[in-house]
N, C-alpha and C positions, 0 to 999 in steps of 0.2 A: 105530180104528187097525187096518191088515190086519198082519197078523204077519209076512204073507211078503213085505212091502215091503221092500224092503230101505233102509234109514237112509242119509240124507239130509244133508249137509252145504253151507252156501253162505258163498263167499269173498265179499266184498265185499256193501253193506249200500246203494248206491246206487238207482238208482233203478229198474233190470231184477233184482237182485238183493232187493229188498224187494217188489216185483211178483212175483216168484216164490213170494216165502215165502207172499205174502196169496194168491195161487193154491195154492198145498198147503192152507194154513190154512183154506180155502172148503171143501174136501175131504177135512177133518182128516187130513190128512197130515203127521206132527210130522217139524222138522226143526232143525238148529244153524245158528243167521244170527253170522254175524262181522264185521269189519274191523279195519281197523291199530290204532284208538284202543282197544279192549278190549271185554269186555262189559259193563262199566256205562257207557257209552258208549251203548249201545243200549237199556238196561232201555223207555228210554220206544216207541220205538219196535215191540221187540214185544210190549208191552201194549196198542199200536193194533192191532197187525196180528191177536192172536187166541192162545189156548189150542193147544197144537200146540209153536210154534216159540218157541226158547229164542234166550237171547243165550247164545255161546260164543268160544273163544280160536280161533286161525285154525289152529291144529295140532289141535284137536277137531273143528271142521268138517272138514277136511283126512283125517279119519279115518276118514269115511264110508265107506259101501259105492259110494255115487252121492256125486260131489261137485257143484255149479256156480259157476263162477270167473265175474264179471262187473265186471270192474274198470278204470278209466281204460286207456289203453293204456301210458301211459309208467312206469305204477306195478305194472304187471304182474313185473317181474323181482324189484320189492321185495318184493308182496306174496307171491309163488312162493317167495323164497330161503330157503334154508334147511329145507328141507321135507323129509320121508321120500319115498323112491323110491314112487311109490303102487303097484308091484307089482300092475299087472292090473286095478287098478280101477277105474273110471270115470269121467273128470274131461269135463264139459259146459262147452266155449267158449262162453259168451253175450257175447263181448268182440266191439266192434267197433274198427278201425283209427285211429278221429277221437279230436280230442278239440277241446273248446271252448278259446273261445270262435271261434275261426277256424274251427273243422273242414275242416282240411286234410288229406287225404289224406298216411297214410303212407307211405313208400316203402317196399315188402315184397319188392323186385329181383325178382316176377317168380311169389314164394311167397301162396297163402293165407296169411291170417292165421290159419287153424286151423293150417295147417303151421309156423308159427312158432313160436303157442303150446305147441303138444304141445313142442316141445325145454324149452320153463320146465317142464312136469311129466313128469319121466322117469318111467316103467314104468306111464301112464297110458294108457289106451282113451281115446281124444278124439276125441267125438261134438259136432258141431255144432249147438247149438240154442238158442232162445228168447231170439234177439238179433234178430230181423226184424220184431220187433212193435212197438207206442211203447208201455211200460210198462201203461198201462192197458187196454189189450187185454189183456195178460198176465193179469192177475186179474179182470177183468169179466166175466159169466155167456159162457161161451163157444156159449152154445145161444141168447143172446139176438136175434142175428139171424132164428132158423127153423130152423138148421141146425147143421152144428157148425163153430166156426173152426177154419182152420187152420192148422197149427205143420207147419214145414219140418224136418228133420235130416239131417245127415250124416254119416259117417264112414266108416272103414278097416277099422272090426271089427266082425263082422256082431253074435256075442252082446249087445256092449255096443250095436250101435243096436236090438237087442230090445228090451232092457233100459228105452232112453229111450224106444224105443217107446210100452210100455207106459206106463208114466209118463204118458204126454202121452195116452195114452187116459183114463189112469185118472181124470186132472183134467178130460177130457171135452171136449179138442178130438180134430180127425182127424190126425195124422202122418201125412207124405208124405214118404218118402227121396228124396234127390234123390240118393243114390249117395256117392261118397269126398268125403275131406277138398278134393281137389285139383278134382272138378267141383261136388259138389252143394254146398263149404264157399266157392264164388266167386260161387255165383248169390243165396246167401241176407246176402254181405257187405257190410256198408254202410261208405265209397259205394263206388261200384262196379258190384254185382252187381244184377239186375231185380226181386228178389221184394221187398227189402227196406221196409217201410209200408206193402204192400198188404196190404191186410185181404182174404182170400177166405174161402169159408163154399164149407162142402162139403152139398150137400143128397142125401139118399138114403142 
């Protein structure tokens, strides 16, 4: 564990949100995995996934220094209400706009869905990321290609896209900012936006 990482919390227990955890947990990077049912709900899950990541309540994860929300879209208001102002802290969209079994496009009048989401977490930095890949890219050796994969982000505030910056070195892909919520959080949104399923590798 590095000290100066800063803790780690993850909303939602699906299937980009347990993809993530098994991506820290590769890197022993401990963090709190949650959802609505509770954490004995999850004991079995993160005793798959690894030493690191704990099952917790969604106001413990919620707590973090770095949070990430990856939750159905239409369950996003439930799983957000009621929450503390996150006061500056850093909440990572990995939501995208579908949902099954039809994945019909939601109507967003015209907004990113990161522009959306930030209004469910007030006093939240919301940096775009680790919603472009299909979950097992997420956690599978990201140097397995040759190169390193790449992970897209975006957002509004430069500190916190340091911040995930980092992060996403540290799990040992490349970050490439693509700019604000409003240009770089349209190109990485699924459907929609172009980057979304492409698997690139950055060599050099």
């Amino acid at each position: 564990m590095n000290p100066s990482l800063p803790s780690i919390g993850i909303i939602g227990a699906g299937h980009i949100g347990a993809a993530f955890a098994r991506a820290l947990a590769r890197c022993n990077i401990p963090a709190i995995l949650s959802n609505s049912r509770g954490p004995e709900s999850l004991q079995v899950l993160v005793q798959s996934i690894g030493p690191g990541i704990r099952a917790g309540t969604r106001e413990e994860a919620a707590a973090q220094a770095i949070v990430l929300v990856a939750v159905n879209w239409s369950k996003l208001p439930g799983a957000l209400a009621g929450l503390p102002d996150f006061e500056g802290r850093i909440v990572i969209d990995a939501n995208n706009p579908i949902e099954a079994p039809l994945f019909k496009p939601i109507d967003l009048h015209g907004r990113t869905s990161s522009q959306s989401f930030a209004d469910l977490v007030p006093g939240a930095h919301v940096v775009k990321a680790f919603n472009h890949l299909r979950p097992q890219l997420l956690f599978a050796d990201p140097a397995e290609r040759g190169g390193r994969r790449v992970l897209f982000f975006a957002g509004d505030h430069h500190p916190a896209k340091a911040q995930v910056s980092a992060l996403i070195d540290q799990l040992g892909f490349a970050g490439i900012d693509l700019g604000t919520l409003a240009v770089g959080g349209r190109m990485t949104q699924f459907p929609g936006g172009p980057l979304p399923s492409l698997e690139l590798v950055q060599f050099g």
